[in-house]
VODOMI-826826 format. One record per residue (C-alpha): residue number from 1; x, y, z. Coordinates in pm, 1 decimal. Layout:
! residues N
[r NUM,[X,Y,Z]];
...
This chain:
! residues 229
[r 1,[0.0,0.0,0.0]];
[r 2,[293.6,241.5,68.9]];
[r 3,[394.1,224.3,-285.2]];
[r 4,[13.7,274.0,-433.4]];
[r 5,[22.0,587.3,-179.8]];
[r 6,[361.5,712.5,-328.6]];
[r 7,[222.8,701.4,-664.0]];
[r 8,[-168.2,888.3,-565.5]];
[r 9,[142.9,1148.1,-419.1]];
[r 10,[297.8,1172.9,-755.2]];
[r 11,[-2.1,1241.5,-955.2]];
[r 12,[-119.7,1508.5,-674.0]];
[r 13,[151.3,1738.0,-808.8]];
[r 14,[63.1,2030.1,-1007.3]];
[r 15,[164.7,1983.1,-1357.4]];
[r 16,[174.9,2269.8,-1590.0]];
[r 17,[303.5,2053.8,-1887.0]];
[r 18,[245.3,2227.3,-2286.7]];
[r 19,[238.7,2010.5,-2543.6]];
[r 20,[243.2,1612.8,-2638.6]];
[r 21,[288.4,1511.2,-2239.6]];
[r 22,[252.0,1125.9,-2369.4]];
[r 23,[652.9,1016.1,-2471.4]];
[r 24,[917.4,786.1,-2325.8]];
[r 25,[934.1,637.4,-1999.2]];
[r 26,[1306.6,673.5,-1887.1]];
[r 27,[1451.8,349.1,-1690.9]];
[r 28,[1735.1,493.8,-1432.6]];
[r 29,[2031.0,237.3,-1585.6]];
[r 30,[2323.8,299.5,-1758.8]];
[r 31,[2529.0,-14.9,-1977.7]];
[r 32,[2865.1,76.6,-1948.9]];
[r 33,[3047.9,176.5,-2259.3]];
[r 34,[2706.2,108.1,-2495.0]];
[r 35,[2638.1,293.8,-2795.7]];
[r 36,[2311.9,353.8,-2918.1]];
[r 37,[2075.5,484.0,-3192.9]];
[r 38,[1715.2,536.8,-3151.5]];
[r 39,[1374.6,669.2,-3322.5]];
[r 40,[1053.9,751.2,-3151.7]];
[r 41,[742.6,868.2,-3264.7]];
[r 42,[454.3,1046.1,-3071.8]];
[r 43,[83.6,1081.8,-3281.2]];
[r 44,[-151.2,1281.2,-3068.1]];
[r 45,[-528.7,1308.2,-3181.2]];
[r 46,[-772.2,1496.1,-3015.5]];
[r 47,[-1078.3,1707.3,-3121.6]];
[r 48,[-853.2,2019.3,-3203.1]];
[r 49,[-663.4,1822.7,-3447.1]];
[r 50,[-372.7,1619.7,-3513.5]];
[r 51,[20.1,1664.2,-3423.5]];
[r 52,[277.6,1394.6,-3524.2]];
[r 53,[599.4,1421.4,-3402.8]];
[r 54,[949.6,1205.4,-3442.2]];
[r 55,[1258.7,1206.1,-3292.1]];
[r 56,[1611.3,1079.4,-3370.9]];
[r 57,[1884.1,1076.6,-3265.0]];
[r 58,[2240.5,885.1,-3074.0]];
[r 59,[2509.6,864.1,-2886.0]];
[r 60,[2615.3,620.9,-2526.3]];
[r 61,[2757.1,590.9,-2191.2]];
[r 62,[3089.7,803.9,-2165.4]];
[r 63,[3132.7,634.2,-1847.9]];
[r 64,[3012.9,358.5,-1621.2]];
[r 65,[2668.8,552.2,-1460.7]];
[r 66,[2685.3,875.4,-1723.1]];
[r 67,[2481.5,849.9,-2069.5]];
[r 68,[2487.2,1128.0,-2352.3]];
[r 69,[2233.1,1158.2,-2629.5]];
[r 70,[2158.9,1406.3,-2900.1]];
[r 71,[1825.5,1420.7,-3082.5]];
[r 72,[1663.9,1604.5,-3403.3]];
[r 73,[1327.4,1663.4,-3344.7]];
[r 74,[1086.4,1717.9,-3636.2]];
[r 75,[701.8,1779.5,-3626.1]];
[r 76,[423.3,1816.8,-3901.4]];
[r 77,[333.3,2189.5,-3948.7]];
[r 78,[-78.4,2304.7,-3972.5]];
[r 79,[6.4,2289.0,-4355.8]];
[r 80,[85.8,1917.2,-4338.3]];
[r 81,[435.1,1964.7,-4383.2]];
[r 82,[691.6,1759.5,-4188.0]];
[r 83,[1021.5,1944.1,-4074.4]];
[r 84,[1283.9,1986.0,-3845.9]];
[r 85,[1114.2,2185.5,-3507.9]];
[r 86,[1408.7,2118.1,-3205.9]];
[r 87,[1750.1,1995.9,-3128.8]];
[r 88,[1811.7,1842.1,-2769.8]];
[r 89,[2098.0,1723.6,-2562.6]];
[r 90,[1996.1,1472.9,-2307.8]];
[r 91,[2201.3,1357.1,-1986.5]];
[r 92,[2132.1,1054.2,-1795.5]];
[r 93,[2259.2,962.3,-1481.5]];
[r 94,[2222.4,639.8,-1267.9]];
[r 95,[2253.5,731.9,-996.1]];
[r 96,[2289.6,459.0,-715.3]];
[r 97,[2398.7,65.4,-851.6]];
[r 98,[2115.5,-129.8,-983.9]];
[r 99,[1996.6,-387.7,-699.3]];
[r 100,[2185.2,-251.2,-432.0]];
[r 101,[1950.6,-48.9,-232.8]];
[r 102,[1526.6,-128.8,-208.8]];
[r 103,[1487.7,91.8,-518.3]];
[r 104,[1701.1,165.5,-857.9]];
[r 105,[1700.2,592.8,-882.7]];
[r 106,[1855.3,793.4,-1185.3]];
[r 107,[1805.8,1154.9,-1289.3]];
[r 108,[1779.7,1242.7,-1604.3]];
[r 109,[1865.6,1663.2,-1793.9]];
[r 110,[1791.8,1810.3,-2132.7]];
[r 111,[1803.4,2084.6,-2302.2]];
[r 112,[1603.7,2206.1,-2615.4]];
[r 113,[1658.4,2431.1,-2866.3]];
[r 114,[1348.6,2532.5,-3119.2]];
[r 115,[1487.6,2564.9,-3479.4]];
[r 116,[1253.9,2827.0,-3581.9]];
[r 117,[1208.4,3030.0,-3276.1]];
[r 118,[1387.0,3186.5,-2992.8]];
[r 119,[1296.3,2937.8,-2742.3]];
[r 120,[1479.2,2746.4,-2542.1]];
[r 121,[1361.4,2438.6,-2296.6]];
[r 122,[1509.8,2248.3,-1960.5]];
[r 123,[1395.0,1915.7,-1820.9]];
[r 124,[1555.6,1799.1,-1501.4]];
[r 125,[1413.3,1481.6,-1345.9]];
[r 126,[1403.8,1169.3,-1124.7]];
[r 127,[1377.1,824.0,-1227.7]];
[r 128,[1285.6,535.4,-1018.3]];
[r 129,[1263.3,155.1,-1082.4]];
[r 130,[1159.7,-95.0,-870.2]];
[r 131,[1109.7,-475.8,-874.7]];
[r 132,[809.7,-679.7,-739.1]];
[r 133,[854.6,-1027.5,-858.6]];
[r 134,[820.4,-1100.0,-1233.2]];
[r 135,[664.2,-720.7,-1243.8]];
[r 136,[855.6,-401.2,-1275.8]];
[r 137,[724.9,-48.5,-1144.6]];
[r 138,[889.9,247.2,-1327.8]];
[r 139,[852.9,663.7,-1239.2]];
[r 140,[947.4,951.5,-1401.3]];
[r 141,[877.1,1306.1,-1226.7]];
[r 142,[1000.2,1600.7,-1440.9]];
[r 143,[1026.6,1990.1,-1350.1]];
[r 144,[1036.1,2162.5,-1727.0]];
[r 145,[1140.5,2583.8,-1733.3]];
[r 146,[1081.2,2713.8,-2080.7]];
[r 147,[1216.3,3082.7,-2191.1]];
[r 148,[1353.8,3276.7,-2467.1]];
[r 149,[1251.0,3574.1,-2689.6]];
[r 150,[987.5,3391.7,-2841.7]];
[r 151,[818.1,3219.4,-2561.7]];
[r 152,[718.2,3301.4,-2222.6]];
[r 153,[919.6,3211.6,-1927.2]];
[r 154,[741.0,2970.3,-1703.3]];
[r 155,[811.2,2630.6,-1510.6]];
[r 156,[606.5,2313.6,-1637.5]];
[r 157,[591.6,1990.8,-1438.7]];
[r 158,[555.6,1616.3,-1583.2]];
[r 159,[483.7,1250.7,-1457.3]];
[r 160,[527.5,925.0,-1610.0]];
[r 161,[464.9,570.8,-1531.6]];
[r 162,[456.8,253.7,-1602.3]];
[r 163,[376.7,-77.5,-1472.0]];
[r 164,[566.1,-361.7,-1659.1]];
[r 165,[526.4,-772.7,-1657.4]];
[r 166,[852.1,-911.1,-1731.7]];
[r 167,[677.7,-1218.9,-1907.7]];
[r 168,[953.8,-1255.5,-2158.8]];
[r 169,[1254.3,-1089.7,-2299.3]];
[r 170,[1050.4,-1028.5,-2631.2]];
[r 171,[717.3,-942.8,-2491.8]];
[r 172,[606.0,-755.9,-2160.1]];
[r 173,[311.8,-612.1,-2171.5]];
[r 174,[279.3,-286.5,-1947.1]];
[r 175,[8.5,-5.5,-1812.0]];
[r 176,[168.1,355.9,-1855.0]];
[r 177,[27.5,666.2,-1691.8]];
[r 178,[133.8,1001.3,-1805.8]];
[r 179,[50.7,1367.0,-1636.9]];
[r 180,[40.4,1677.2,-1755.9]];
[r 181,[-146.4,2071.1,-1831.3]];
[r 182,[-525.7,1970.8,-1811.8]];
[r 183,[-396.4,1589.1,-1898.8]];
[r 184,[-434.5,1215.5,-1780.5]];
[r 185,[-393.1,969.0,-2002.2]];
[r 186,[-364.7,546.3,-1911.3]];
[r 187,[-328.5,321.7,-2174.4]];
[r 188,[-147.0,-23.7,-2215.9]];
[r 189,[177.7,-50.0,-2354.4]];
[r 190,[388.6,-313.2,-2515.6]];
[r 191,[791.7,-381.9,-2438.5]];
[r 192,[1046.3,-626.6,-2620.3]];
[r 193,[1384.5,-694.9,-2676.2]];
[r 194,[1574.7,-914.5,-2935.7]];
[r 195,[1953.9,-952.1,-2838.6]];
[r 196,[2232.2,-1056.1,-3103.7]];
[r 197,[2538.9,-1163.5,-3100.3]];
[r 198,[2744.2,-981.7,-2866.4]];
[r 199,[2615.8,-665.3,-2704.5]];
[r 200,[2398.9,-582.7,-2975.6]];
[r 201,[2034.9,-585.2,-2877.2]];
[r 202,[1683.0,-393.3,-3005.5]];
[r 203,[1414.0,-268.4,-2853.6]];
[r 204,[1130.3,-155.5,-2931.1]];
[r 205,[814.7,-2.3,-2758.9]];
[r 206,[449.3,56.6,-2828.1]];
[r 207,[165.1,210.4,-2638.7]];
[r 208,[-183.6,337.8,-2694.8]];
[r 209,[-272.5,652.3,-2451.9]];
[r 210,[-638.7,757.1,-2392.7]];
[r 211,[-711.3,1099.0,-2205.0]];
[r 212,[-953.7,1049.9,-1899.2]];
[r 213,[-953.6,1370.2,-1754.7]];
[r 214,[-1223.5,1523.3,-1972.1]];
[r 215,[-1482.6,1424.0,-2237.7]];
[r 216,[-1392.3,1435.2,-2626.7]];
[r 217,[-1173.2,1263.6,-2846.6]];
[r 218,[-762.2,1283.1,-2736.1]];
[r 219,[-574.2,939.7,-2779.3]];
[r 220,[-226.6,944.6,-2859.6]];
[r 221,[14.6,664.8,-3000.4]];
[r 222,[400.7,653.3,-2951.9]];
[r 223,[607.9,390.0,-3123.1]];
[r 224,[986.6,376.4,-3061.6]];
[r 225,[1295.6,156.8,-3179.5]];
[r 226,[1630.9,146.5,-2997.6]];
[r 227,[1979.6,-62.2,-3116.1]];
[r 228,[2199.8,-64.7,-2851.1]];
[r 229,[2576.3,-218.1,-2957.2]];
């Protein structure tokens, strides 16, 4: 009950989030030394339209608990033109060694630059993992602070979750909970992971997201692919 209380604490936070809240959920571990490339897409329908956005991007572990990534983020315009919208840096850390204490805990900063505008974006978060069984219980709380020319300046706020049965390496199915401005969305999501020779391995992730905060149509679907060597 203490960790179903935890999470009701989570989602009591004020969250201020703009935009597609509905993305990854970040897992606090760091392979030493890996290298990876990875593509993610976010489609979020609702009654005021449509916005699709991917991201791409690379990069690894530059040390045993430190991970560096950069991104190119595009997104479809109201024209229906796809193009490149952001650039981000992202730093994760792991923070304490995986199994060692009751809980795995990571943190996780970004920054974002638009392309088109004068607007700039920071994420700074905590991530939390923590095993129960053959199930996993993943967190993600996020303080965002936007500014620039461009934009207003203004701190946002973000949760994620997700609950995960390890059934096998190729398939665990998983509920995810995401938080954000005026947003709650549940949906199931879908986990696997084919290794090759070596240290080369993909994943890939799937999950359908349905708003339940208000009435109206808002569903969104994220897809994602990750080759770690």
């Amino acid at each position: 009950m203490r960790y179903l209380s935890g999470l009701l604490l989570f989602l009591s936070l004020p969250c201020w989030a703009d935009g597609m809240v509905v993305d990854k959920v970040y897992h606090p571990y760091v392979l030493p030394y890996e290298k990876e490339l990875e593509w993610r897409l976010v489609s979020h329908q609702s009654d005021a339209g449509n916005v699709l956005a991917q991201r791409i991007g690379g990069g690894g572990a530059i040390s045993e608990t430190l991970s560096v990534e950069l991104y190119a983020v595009g997104e479809r315009d109201d024209n229906g033109d796809f193009g490149l919208a952001a650039y981000e840096t992202e730093l994760r850390w792991q923070v304490v060694e995986q199994g060692r204490y009751w809980a795995d805990f990571g943190a996780l900063f970004e920054v974002e630059k638009s392309h088109r505008q004068n607007a700039y974006e920071f994420t700074t978060g905590l991530l939390f993992e923590k095993e129960f069984g053959s199930t996993s219980l993943t967190l993600n709380a996020f303080a965002v602070y936007e500014w620039g020319a461009d934009i207003d300046s203004e701190w946002e706020s973000e949760f994620r979750g997700q609950y995960r049965y390890r059934w096998r390496a190729a398939f665990q199915p998983a509920i995810e909970l995401y938080s954000g401005e005026d947003f709650i969305g549940i949906g199931p999501g879908f986990i696997g992971l084919h290794r090759f020779a070596g240290q080369r391995q993909l994943k890939w992730e799937a999950g359908f997201i349905t708003e339940v905060g208000h009435g109206g149509k808002d569903h969104s679907v994220r897809l994602a692919l990750e080759f770690e060597f």
